[in-house]
N, CA, C and O atoms as CSV, one atom per row, in Angstrom:
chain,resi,resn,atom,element,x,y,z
A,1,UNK,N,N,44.105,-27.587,-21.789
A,1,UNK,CA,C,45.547,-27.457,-21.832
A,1,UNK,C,C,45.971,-26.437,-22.892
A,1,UNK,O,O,46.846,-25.598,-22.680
A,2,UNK,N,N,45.277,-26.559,-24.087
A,2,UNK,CA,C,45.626,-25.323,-25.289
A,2,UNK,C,C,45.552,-24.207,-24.435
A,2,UNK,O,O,46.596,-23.618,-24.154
A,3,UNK,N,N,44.282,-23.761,-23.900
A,3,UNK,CA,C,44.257,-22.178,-22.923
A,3,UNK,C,C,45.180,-21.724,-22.340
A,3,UNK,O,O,45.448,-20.524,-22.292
A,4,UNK,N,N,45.954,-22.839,-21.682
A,4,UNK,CA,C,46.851,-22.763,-20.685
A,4,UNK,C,C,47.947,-22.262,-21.214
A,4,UNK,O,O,48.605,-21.361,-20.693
A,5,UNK,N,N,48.243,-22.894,-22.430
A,5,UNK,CA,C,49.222,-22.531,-23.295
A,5,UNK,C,C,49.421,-21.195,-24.083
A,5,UNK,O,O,50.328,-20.446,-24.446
A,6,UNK,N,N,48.182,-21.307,-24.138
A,6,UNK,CA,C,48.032,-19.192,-25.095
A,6,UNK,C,C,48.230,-18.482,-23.896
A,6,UNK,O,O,49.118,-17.631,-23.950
A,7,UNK,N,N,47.654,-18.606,-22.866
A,7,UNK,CA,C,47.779,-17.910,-21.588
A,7,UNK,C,C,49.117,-17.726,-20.785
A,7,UNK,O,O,49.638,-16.851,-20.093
A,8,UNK,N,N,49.338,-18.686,-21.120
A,8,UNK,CA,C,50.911,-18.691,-20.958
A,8,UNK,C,C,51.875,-17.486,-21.708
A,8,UNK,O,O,52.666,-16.708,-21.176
A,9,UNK,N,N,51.450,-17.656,-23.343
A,9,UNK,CA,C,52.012,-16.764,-24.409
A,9,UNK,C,C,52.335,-15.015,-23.753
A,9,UNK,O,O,53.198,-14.195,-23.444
A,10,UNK,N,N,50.770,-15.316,-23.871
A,10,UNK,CA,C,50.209,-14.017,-23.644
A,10,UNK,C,C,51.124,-13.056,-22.278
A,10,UNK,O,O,51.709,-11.977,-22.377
A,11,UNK,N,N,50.961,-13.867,-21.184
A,11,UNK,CA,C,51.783,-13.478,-20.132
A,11,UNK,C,C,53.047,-13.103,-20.179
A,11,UNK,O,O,53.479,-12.092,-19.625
A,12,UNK,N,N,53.859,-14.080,-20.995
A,12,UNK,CA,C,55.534,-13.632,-21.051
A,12,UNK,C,C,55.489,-12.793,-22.422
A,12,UNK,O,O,56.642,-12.486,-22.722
A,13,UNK,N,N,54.665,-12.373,-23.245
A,13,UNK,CA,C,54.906,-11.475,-24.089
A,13,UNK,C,C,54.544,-10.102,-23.049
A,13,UNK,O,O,55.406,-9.231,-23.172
A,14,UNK,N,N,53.732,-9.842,-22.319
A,14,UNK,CA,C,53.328,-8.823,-21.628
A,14,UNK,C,C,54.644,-8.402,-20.885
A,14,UNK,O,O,54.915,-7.201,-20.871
A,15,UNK,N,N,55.595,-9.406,-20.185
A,15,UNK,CA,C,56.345,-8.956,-19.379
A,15,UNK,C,C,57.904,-9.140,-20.167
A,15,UNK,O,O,58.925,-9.332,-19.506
A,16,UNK,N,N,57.903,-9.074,-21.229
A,16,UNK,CA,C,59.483,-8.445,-21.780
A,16,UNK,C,C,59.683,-7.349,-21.965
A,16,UNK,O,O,58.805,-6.637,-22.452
A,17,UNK,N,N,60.586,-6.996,-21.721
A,17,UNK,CA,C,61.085,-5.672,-21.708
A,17,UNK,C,C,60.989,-5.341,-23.010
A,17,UNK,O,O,61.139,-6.262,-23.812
A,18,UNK,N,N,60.761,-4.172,-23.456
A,18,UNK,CA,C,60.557,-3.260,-24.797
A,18,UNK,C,C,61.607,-3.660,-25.144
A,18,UNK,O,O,62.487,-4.082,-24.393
A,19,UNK,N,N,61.657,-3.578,-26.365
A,19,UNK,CA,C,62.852,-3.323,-27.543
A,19,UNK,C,C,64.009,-2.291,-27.325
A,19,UNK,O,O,63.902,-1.092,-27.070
A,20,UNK,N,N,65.080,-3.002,-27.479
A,20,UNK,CA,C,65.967,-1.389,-26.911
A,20,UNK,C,C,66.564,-1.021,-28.413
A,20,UNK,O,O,67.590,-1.465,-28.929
A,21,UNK,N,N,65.602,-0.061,-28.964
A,21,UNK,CA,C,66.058,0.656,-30.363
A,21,UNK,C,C,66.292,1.698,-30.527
A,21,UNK,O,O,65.339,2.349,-30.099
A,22,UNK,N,N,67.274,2.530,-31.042
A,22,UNK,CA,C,67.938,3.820,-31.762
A,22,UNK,C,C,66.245,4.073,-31.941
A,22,UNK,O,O,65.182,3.479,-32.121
A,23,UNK,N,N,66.951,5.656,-31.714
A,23,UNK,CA,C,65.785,6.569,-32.102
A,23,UNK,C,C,65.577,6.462,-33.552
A,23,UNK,O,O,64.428,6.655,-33.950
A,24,UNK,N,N,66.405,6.214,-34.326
A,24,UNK,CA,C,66.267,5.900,-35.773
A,24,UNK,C,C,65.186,4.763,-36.619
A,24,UNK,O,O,64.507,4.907,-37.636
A,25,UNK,N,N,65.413,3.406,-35.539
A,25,UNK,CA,C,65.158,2.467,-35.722
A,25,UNK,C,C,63.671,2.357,-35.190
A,25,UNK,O,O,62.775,1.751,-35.778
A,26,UNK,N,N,63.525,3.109,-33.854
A,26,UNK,CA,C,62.412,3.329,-33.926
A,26,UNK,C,C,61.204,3.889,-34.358
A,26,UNK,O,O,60.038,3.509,-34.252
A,27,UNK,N,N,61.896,5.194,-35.034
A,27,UNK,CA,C,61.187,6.067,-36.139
A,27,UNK,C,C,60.864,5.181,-37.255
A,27,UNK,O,O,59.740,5.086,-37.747
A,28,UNK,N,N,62.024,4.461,-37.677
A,28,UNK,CA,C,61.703,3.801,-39.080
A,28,UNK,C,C,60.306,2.799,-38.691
A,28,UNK,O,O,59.405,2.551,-39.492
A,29,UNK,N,N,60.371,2.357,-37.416
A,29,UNK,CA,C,59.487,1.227,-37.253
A,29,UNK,C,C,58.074,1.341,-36.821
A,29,UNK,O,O,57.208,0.505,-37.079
A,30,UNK,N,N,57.830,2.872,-35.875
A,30,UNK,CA,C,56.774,3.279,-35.746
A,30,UNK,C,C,56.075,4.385,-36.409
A,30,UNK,O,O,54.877,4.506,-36.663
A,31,UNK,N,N,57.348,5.393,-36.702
A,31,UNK,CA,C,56.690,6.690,-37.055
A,31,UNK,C,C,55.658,6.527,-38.055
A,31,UNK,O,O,55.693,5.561,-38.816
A,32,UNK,N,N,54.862,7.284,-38.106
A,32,UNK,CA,C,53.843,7.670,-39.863
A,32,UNK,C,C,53.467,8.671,-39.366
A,32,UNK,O,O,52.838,8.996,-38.359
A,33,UNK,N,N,54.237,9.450,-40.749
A,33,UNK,CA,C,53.676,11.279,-41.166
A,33,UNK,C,C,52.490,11.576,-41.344
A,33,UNK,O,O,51.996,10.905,-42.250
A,34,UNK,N,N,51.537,12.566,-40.702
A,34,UNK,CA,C,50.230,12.493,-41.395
A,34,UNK,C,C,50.064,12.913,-42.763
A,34,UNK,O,O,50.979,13.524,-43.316
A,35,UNK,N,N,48.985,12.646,-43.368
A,35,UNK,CA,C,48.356,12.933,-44.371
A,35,UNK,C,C,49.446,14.371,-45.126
A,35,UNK,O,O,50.439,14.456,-45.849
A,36,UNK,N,N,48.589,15.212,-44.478
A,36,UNK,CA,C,48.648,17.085,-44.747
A,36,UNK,C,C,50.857,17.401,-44.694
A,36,UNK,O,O,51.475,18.436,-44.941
A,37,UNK,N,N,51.348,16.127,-44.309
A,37,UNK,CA,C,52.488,16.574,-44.221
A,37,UNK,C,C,53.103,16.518,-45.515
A,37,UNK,O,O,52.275,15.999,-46.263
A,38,UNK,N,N,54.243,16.823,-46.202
A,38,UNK,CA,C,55.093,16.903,-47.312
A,38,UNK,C,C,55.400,15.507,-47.954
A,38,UNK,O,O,55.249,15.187,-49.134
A,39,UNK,N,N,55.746,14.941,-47.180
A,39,UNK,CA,C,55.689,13.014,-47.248
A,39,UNK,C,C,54.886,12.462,-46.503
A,39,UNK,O,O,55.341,12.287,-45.373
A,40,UNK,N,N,53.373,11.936,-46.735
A,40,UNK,CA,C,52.794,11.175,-45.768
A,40,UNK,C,C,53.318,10.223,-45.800
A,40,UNK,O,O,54.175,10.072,-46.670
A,41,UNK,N,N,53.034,9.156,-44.861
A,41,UNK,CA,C,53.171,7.907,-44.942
A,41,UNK,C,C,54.404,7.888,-43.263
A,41,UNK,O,O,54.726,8.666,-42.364
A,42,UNK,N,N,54.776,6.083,-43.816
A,42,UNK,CA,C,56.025,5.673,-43.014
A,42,UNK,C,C,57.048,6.756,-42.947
A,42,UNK,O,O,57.499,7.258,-43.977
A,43,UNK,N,N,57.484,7.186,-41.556
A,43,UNK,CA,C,59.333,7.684,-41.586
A,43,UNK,C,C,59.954,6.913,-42.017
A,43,UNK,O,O,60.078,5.788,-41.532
A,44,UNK,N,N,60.741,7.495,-43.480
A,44,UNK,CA,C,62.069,7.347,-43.500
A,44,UNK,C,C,63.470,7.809,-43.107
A,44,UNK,O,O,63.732,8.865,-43.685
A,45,UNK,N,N,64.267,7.463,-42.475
A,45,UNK,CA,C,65.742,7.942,-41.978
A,45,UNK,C,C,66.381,7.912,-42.714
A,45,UNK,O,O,67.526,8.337,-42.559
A,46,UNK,N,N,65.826,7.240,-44.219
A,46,UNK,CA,C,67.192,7.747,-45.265
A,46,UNK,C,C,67.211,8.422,-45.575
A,46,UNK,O,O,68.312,8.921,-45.810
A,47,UNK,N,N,65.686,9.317,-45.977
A,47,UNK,CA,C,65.699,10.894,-46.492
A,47,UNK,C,C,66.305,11.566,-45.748
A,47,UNK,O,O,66.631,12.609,-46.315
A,48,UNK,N,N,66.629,11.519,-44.775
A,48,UNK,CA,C,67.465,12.455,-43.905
A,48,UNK,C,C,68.764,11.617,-42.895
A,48,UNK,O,O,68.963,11.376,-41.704
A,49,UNK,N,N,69.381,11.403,-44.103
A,49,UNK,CA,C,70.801,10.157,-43.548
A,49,UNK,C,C,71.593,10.767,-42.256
A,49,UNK,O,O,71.989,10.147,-41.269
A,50,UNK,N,N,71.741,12.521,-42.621
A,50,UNK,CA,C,72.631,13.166,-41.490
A,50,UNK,C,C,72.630,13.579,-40.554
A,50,UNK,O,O,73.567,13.961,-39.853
A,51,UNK,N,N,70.568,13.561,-40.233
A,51,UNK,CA,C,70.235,13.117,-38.933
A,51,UNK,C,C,70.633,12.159,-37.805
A,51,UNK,O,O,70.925,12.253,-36.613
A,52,UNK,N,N,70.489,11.016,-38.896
A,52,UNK,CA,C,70.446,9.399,-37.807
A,52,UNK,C,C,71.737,9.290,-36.895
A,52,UNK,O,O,71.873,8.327,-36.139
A,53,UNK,N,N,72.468,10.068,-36.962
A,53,UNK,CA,C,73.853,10.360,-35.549
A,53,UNK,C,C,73.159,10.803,-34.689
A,53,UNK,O,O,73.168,10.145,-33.649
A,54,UNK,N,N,72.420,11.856,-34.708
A,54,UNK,CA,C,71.973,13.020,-33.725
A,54,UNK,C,C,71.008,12.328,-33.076
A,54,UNK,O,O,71.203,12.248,-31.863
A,55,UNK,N,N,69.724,11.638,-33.613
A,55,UNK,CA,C,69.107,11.006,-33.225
A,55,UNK,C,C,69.307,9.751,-32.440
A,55,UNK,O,O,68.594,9.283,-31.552
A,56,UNK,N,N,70.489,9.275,-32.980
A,56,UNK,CA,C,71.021,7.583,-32.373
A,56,UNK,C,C,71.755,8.293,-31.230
A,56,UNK,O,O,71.488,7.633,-30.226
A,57,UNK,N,N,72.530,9.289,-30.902
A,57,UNK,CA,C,72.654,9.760,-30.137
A,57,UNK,C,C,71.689,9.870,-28.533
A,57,UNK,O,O,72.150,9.835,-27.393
A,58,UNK,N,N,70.610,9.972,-28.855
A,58,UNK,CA,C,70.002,10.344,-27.610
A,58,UNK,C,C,69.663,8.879,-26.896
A,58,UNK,O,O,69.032,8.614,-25.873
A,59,UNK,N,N,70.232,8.181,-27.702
A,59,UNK,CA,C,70.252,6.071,-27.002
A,59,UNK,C,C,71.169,6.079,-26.413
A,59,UNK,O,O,70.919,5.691,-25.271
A,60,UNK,N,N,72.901,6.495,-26.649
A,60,UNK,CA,C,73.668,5.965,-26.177
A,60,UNK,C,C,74.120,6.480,-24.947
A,60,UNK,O,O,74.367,7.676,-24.792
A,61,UNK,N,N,74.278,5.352,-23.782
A,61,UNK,CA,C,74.231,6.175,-22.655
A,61,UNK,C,C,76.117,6.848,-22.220
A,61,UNK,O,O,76.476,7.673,-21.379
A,62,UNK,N,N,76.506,6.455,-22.709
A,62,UNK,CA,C,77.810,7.269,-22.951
A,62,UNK,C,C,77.705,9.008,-23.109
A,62,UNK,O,O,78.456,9.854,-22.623
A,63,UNK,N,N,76.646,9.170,-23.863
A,63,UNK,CA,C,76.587,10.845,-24.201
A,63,UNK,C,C,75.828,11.094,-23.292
A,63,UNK,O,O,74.921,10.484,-22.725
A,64,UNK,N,N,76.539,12.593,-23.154
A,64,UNK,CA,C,76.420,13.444,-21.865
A,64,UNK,C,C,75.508,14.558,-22.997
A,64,UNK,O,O,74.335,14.246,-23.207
A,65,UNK,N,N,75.805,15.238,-23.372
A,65,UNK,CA,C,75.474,16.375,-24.450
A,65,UNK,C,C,75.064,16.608,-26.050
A,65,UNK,O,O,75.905,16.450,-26.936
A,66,UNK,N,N,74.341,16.814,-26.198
A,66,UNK,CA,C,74.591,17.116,-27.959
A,66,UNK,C,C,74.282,18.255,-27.986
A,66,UNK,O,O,73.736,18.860,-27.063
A,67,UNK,N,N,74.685,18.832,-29.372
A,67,UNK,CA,C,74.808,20.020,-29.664
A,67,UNK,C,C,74.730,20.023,-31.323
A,67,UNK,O,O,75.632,19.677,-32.086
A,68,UNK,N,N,73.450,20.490,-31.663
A,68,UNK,CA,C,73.699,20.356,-33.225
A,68,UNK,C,C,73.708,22.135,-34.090
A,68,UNK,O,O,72.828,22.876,-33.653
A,69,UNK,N,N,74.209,22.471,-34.703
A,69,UNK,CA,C,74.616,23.241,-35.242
A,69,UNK,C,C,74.036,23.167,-36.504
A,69,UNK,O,O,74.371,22.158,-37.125
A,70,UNK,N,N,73.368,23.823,-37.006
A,70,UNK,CA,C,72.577,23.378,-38.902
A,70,UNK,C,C,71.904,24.251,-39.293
A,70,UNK,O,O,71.612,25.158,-38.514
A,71,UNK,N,N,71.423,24.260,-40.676
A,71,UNK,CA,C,70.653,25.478,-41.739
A,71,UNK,C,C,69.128,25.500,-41.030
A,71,UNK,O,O,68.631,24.516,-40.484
A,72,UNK,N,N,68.786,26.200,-41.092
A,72,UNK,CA,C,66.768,25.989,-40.984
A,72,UNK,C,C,66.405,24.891,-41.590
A,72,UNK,O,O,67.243,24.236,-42.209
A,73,UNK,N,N,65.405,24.595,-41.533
A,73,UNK,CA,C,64.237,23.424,-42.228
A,73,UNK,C,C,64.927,22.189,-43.028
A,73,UNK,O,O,64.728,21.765,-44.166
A,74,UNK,N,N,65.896,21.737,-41.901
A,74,UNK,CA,C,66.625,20.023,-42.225
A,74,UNK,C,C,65.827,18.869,-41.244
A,74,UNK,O,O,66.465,17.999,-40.651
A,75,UNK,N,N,64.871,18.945,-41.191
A,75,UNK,CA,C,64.092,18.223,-40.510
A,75,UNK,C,C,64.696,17.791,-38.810
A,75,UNK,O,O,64.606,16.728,-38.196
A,76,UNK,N,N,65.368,19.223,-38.388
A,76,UNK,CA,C,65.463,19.038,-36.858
A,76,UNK,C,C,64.137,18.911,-35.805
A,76,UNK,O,O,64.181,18.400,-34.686
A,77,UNK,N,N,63.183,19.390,-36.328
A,77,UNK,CA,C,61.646,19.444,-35.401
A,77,UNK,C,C,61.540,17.713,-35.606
A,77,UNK,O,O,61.843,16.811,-34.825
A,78,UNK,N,N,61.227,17.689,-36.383
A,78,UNK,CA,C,60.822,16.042,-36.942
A,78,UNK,C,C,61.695,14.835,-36.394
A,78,UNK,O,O,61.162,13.778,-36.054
A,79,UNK,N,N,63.076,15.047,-36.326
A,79,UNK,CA,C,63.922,14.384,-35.491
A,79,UNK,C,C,63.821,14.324,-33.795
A,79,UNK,O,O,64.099,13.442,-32.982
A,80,UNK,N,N,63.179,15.973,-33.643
A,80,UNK,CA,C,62.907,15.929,-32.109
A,80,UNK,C,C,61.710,15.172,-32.043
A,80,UNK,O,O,61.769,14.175,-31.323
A,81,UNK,N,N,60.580,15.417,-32.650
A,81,UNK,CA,C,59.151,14.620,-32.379
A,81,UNK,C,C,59.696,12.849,-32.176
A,81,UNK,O,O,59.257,12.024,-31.375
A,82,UNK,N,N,60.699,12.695,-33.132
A,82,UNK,CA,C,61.408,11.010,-32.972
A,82,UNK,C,C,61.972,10.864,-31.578
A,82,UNK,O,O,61.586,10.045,-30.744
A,83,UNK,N,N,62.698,11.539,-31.463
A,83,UNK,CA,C,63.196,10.892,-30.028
A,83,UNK,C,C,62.141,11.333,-28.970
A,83,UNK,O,O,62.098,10.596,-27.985
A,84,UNK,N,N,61.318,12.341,-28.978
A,84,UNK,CA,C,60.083,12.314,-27.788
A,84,UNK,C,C,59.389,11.048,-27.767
A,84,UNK,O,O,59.187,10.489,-26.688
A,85,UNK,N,N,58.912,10.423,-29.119
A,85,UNK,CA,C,57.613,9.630,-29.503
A,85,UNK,C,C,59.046,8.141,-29.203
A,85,UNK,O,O,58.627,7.051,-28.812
A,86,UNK,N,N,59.884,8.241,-29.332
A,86,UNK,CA,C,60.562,6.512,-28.920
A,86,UNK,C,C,61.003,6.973,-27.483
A,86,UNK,O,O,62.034,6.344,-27.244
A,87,UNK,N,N,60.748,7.643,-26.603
A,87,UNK,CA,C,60.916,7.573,-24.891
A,87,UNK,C,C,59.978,7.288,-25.019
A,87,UNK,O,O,59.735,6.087,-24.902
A,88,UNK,N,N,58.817,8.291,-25.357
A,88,UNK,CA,C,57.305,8.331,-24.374
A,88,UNK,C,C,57.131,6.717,-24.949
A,88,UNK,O,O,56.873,6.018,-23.970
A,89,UNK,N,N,57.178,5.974,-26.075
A,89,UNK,CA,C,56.652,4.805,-26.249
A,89,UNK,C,C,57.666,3.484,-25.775
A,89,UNK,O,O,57.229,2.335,-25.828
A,90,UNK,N,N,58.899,3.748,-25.365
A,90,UNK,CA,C,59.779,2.429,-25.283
A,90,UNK,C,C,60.407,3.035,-23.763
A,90,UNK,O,O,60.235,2.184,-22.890
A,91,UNK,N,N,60.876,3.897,-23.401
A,91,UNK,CA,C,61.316,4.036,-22.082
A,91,UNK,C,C,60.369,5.729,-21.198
A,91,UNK,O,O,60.837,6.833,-20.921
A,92,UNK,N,N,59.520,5.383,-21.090
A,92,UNK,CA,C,58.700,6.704,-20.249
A,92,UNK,C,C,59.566,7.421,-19.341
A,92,UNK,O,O,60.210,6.761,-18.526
A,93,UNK,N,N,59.678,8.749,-19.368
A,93,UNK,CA,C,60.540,9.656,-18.496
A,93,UNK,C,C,60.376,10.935,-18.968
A,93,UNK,O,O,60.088,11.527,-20.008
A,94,UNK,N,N,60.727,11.190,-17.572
A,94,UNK,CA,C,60.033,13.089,-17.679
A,94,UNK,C,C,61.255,13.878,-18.806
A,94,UNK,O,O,62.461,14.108,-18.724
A,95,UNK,N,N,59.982,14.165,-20.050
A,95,UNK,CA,C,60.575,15.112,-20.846
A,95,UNK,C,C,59.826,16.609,-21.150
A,95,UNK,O,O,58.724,16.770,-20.624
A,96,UNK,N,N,60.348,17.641,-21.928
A,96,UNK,CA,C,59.909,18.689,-21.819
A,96,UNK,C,C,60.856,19.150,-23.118
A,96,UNK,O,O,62.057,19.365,-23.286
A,97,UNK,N,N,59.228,19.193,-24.232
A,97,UNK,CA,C,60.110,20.387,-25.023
A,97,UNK,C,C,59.135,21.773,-25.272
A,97,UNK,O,O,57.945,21.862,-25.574
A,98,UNK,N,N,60.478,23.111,-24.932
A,98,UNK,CA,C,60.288,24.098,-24.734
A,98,UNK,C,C,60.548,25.338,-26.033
A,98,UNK,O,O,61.438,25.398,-26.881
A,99,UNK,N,N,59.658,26.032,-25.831
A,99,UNK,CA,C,59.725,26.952,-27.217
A,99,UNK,C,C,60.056,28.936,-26.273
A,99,UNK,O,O,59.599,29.541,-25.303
A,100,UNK,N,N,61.278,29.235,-27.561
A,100,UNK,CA,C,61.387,30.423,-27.324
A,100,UNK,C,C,59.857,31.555,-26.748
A,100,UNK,O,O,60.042,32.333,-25.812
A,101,UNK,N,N,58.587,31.484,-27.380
A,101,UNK,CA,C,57.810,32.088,-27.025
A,101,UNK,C,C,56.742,31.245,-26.908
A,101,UNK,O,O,56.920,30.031,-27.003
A,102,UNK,N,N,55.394,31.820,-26.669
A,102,UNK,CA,C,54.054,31.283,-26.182
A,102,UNK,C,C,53.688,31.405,-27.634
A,102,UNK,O,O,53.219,30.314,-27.959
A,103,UNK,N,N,53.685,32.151,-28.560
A,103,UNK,CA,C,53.249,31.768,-29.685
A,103,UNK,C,C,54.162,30.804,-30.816
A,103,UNK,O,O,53.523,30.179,-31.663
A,104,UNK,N,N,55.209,30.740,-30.801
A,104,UNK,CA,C,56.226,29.245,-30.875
A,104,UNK,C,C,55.688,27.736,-30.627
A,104,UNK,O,O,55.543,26.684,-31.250
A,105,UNK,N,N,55.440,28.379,-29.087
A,105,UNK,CA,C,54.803,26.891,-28.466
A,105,UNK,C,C,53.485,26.443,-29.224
A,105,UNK,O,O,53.355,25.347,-29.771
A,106,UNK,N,N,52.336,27.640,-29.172
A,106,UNK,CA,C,51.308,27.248,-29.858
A,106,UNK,C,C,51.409,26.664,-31.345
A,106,UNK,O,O,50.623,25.786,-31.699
A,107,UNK,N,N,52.349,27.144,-32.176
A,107,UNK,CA,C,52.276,27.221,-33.580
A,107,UNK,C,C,53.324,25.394,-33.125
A,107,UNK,O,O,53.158,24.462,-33.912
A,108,UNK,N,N,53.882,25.267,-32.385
A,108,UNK,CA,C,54.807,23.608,-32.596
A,108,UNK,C,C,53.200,22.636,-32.001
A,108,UNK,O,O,52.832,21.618,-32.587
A,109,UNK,N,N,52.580,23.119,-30.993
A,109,UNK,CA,C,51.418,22.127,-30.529
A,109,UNK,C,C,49.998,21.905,-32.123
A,109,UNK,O,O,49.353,20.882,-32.354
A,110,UNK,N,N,49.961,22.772,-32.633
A,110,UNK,CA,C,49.139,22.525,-33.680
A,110,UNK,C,C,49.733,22.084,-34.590
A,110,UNK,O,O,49.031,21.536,-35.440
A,111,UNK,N,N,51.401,22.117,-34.858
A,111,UNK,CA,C,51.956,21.795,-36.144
A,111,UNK,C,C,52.410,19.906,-35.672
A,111,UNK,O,O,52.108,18.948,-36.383
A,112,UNK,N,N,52.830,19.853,-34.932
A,112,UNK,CA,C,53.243,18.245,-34.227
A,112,UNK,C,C,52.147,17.530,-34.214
A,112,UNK,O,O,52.166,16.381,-33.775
């Protein structure tokens, strides 16, 4: 009867639906920077507070568009790797990110 009971567990944990979390929330909860990066470790979203709109953005199904406007090197790449890495891991769907050139692309596939 115990078996029955873990087996049981086991089954309805398999079939709930993912977590429905902000790209924020999910960064905070899964991301980790590698090693070689500037901050290893856990993502934080507080180091970068004026992100977490842009990012919580790509949850709400109300928005049609974003459009962000900003200086170089405010951690917009790093925000995109967040919302790729919380689809591909909590809702799977065809995405595609695209780089001005073939050497762009190469230099984001070795740097990501």
């Amino acid at each position: 009867m115990k078996d029955i009971k873990g087996l049981e567990k086991i089954i309805a944990k398999n079939f709930l639906p993912p977590p429905n979390l902000s790209v924020s929330a999910w960064a905070d909860t899964y991301r980790v920077l590698p090693n070689d990066s500037p901050e290893p470790g856990k993502w934080r979203t507080e180091r970068v507070p004026y992100m977490r709109s842009v990012m919580d953005a790509f949850t709400q199904p109300q928005v049609k568009r974003i459009v962000v406007k900003s200086s170089a090197q405010i951690s917009k790449t790093e925000c995109l790797l967040n919302i790729v890495g919380r689809y591909c891991h909590l809702d799977p769907c065809p995405i595609m990110i695209i780089q001005p050139t073939l050497e762009l692309a190469e230099d984001f596939r070795r740097a990501a």
